[in-house]
VOGULUM-289136 format. One record per atom (N, C-alpha, C): residue number from 1; x, y, z; atom name. Coordinates in Angstrom, 3 decimals, decimal comma. Each point is the difference from the previous one (the first is absolute). Example, Ala and Ser with C-alpha at 12.3 -4.5 7.8 and 13.67 -1.06 7.14 Angstrom:
- 1:13,190:-5,690:7,800:N
- 1:-0,890:1,190:0,000:CA
- 1:0,900:1,200:0,000:C
- 2:-0,350:1,050:-0,720:N
- 2:0,820:1,190:0,060:CA
- 2:-0,770:1,090:0,730:C
//
This chain:
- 1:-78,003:28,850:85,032:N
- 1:1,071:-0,749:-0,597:CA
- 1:-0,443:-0,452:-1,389:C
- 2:0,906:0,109:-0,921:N
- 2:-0,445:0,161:-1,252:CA
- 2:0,497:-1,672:-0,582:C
- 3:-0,856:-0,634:-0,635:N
- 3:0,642:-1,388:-0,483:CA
- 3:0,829:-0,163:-1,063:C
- 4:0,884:-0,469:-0,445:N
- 4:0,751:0,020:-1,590:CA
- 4:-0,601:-0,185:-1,041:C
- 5:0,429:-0,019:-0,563:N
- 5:-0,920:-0,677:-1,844:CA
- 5:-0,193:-1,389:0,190:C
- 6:1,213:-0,399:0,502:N
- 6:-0,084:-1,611:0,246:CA
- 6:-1,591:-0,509:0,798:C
- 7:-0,069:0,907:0,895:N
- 7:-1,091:-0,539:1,074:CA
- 7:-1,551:0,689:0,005:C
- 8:0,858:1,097:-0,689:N
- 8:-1,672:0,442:-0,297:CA
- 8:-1,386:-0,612:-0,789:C
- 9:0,447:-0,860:-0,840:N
- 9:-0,864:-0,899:-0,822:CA
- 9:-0,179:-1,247:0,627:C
- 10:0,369:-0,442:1,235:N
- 10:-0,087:-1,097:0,746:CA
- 10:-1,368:-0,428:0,518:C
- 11:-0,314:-1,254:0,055:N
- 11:-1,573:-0,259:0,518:CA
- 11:0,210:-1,231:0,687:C
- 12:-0,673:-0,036:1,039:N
- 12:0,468:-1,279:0,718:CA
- 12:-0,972:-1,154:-0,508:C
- 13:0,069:-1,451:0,767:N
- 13:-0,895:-0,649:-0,952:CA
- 13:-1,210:0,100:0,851:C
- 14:-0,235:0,449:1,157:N
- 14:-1,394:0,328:0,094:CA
- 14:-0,918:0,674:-0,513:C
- 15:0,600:1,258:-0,764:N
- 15:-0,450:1,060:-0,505:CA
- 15:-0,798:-0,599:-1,994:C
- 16:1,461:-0,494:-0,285:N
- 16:-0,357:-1,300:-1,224:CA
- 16:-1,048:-0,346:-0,088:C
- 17:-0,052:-1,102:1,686:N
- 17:-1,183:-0,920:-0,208:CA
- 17:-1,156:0,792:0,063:C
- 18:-0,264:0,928:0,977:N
- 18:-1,331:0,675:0,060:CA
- 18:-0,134:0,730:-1,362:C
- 19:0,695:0,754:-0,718:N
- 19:-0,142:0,122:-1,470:CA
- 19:-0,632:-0,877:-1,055:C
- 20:0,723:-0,823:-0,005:N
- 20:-0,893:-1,564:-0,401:CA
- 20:-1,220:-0,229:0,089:C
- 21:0,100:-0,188:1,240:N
- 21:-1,276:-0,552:0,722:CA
- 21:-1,211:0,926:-0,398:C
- 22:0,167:1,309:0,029:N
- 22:-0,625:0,959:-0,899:CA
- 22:-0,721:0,103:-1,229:C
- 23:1,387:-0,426:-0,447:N
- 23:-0,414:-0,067:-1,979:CA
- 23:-0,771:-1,309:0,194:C
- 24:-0,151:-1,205:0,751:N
- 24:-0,181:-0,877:-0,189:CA
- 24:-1,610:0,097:0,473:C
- 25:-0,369:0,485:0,912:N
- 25:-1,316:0,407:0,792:CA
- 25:-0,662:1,384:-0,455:C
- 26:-0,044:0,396:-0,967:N
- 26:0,051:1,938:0,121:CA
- 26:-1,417:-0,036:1,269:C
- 27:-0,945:-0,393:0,536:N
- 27:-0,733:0,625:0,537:CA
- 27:0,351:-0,375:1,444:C
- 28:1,319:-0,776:0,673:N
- 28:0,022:-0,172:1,055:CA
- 28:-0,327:1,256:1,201:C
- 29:0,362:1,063:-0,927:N
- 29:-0,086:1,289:0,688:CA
- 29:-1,123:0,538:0,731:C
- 30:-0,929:-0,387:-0,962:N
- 30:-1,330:0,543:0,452:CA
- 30:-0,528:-1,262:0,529:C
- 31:0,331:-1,281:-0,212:N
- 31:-0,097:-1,062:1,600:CA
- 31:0,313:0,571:1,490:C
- 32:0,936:0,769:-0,407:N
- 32:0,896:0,729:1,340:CA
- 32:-0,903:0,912:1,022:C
- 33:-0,563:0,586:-1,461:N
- 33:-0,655:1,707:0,449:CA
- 33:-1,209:-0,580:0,840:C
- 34:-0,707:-1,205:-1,231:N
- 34:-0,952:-0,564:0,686:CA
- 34:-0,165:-0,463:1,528:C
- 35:0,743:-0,907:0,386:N
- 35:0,819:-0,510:1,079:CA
- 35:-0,727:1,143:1,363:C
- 36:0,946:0,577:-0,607:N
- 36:0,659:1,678:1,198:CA
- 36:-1,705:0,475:0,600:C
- 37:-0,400:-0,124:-1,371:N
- 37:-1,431:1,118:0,094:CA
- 37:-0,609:-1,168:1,121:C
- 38:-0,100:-1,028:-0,225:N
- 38:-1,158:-0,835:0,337:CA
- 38:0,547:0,159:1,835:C
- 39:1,397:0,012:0,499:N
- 39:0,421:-0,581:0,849:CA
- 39:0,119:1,504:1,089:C
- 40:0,524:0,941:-0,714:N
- 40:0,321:1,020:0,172:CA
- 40:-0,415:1,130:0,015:C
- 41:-0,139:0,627:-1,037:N
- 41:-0,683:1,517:-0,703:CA
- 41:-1,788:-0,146:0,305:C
- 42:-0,395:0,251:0,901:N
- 42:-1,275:-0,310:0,932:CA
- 42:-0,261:1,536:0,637:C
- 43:-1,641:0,128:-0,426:N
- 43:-0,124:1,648:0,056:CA
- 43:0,020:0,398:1,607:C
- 44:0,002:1,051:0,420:N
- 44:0,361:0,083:1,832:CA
- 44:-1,390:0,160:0,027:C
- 45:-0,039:-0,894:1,710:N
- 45:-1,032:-0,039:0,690:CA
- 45:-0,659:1,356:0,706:C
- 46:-1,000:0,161:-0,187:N
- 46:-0,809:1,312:0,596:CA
- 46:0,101:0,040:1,853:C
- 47:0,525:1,134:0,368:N
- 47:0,291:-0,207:1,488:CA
- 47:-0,920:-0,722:1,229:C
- 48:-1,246:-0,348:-0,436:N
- 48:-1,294:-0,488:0,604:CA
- 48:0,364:-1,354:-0,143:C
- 49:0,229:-0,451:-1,352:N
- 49:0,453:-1,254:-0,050:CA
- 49:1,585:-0,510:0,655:C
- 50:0,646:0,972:0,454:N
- 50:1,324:-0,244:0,664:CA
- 50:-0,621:-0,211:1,205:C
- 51:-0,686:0,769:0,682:N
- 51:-0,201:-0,030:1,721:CA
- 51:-1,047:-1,470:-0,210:C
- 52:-0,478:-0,064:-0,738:N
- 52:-0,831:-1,085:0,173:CA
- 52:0,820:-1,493:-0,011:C
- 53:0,887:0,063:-0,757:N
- 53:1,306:-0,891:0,157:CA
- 53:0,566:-0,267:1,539:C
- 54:-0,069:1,302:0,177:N
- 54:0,804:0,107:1,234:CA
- 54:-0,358:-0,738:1,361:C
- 55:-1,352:0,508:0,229:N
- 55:-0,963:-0,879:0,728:CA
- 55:-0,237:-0,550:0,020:C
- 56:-0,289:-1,155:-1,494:N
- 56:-0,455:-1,236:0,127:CA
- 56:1,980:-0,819:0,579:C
- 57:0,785:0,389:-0,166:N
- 57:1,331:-1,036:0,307:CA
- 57:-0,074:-0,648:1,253:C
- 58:0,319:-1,074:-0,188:N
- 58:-0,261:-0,780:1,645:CA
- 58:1,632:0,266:0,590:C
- 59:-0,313:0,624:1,297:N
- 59:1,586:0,084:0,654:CA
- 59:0,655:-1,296:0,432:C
- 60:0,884:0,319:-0,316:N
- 60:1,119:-1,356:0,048:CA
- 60:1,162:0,172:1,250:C
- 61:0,178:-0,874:0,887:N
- 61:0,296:0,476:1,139:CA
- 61:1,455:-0,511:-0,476:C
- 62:1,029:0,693:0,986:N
- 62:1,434:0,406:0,328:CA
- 62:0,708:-1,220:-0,977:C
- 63:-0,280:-1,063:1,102:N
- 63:0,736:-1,102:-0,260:CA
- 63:-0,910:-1,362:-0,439:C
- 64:-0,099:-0,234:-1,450:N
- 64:-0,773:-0,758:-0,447:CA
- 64:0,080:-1,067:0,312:C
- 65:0,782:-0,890:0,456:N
- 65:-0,371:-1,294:1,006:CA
- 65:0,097:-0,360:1,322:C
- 66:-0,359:1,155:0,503:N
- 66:-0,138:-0,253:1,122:CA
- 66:-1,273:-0,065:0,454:C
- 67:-0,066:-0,501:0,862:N
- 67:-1,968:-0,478:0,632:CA
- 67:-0,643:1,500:0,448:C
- 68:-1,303:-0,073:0,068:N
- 68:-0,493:1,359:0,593:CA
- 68:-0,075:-0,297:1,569:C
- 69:0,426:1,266:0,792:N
- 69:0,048:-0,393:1,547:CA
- 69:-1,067:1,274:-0,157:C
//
């Protein structure tokens, strides 16, 4: 669906503000990237180190408050 002339140049004001907020910050971006990397983008674990994960997990039974019989 194709927009008119009228609407095609339209920007809402969220779009505005994050524009702004932009010109106003230029490096928020690479705050962002930063962010991601630290939280996220994390190199994969070697499969030795997966099973070793695996084994150490303490099993957690069915129904967590209930007493052990």
């Amino acid at each position: 669906m194709k927009l008119s002339k009228q609407h095609s140049m339209y920007e809402s004001d969220h779009t505005l503000f994050i524009k702004a907020l932009k010109e106003k910050n230029p490096g928020i971006e690479a705050g962002q990237q930063q962010g991601r990397a630290l939280l996220w983008d994390r190199p994969p674990i070697s499969l030795d180190e997966q099973e070793r994960q695996l084994k150490s997990a303490v099993k957690q039974q069915a129904y967590v408050y209930q007493n052990k019989v």
